[in-house]
C-alpha positions, 0 to 999 in steps of 0.5 A: 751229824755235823762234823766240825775240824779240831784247831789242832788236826793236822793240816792245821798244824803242818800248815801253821809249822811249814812257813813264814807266811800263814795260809788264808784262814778257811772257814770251817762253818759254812752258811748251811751249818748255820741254817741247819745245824745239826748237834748230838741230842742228850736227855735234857737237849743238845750237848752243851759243849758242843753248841758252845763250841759251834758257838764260839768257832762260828763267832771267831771266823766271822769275826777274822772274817770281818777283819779281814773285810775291814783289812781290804777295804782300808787296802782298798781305801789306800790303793785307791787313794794311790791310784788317784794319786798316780793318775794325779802325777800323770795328769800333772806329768802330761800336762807338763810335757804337752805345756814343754812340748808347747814351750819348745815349739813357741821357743822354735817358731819365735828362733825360726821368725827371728833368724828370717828377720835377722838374714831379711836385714842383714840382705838389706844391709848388704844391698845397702852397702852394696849400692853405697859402694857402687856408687861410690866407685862411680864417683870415684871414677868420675873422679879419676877420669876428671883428674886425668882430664886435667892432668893432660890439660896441665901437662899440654900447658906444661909443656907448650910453656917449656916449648916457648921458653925454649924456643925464646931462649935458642932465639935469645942465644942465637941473637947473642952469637955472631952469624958465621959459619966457622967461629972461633969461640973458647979455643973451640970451633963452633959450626952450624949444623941442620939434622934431618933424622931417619934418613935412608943412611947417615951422610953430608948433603950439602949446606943450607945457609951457613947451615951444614946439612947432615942425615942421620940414620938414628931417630931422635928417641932418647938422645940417639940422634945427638949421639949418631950426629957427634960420632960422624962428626968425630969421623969427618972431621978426623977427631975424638968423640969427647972434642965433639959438643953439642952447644945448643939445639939438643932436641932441635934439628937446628944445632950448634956444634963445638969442635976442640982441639981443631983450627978454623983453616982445618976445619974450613978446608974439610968443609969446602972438601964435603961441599965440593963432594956433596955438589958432585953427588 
């Protein structure tokens, strides 16, 4: 006969005494039972509490069964609905980081084709200006070069003017002075002197015309001559440096000299002394 477990046995009751979490409910009538079963037989047929029981044990499991069915399926529902769900947030997951990947390569590209079309003006700009400024210091040496031309024509102008002023006011002052050798002139003796500069050696060589003809060792650089013909002046003739002045003919080898503190006679004697020299040399 088929053997039924009591609710209360005690599996059943160390197992719903052991934990928190119930154990899975076992079915304890199995589909075999329900096609044969089989009951203790009495006199008017099987045992009624028996059957009842058979009954109500088969109705309670089929129906946790079911509820448990039901339990999965809204599991199921809801998982699937999450799965879904999930893979909805993936999609929209991927498809934002594909349209922020295609974002930052658009961004990129457009940065690279701007920086390359910034330094392509910028050289250009540069070139530019560059032969701008070339050019322009062309002009501005053409500029130069036209003013240093006209600086020397100005200053040969210049100069050439000085010259023929200077030389018409010596001729004008030569006409305004009396034509002799030794004058008396402002409690001073004036003399003619005609200088030959870089000469082998500093010396009296004779007149020339009413001129005394000197050579001079100096160059005529920076006045040196000037000041080389009034020390041996100072020394022939036996006077100061500061007795000596020259009247006329600074930059000229054509001079008129003043001798102060010195009379005509000594002075005549000291010429006639260096002419007789200079003729014996």
């Amino acid at each position: 006969m088929f053997e039924r477990q009591h609710p209360d046995t005690p599996s059943s009751i160390s197992a719903a005494q052991t934990g928190s979490v119930p154990a899975e409910r076992v079915m304890r009538i199995a589909p075999l039972d329900l096609r044969q079963p089989r009951f203790r037989t009495q006199v008017r047929g099987f045992d009624k509490t028996e059957v009842v029981a058979f009954l109500t044990e088969a109705a309670d499991d089929y129906e946790h069964a079911l509820r448990e069915i039901d339990r999965l399926r809204q599991d199921l529902l809801r998982m699937e609905s999450l799965l879904v769900e999930h893979r909805e947030r993936e999609d929209n997951l991927r498809n934002t980081l594909l349209t922020a990947q295609k974002l930052a390569d658009d961004v990129k590209t457009a940065a690279q084709n701007e920086a390359k079309m910034i330094v392509r003006e910028a050289q250009g700009r540069g070139d530019l200006l560059l032969q701008k400024a070339q050019a322009r210091l062309e002009e501005v040496e053409r500029d130069i070069n036209e003013m240093r031309l006209r600086r020397r024509d100005v200053e040969g102008s210049l100069e050439a003017s000085i010259q023929s002023l200077y030389h018409a006011l010596e001729f004008i002052r030569e006409q305004d002075k009396p034509e002799e050798r030794v004058l008396l002139h402002l409690a001073a003796v004036t003399l003619l002197v005609r200088v030959v500069p870089r000469a082998g050696r500093t010396a009296v060589a004779g007149m020339r015309g009413d001129a005394l003809l000197v050579r001079l060792a100096a160059a005529p650089v920076d006045g040196a001559a000037n000041e080389a013909l009034i020390a041996f002046l100072a020394d022939i003739f036996d006077r100061p440096k500061r007795d000596i002045t020259i009247l006329s003919g600074h930059s000229s080898r054509d001079k008129r000299i003043a001798i102060a503190g010195a009379s005509e006679t000594d002075i005549a004697a000291r010429l006639d002394a260096l002419r007789r020299s200079s003729g014996r040399t």
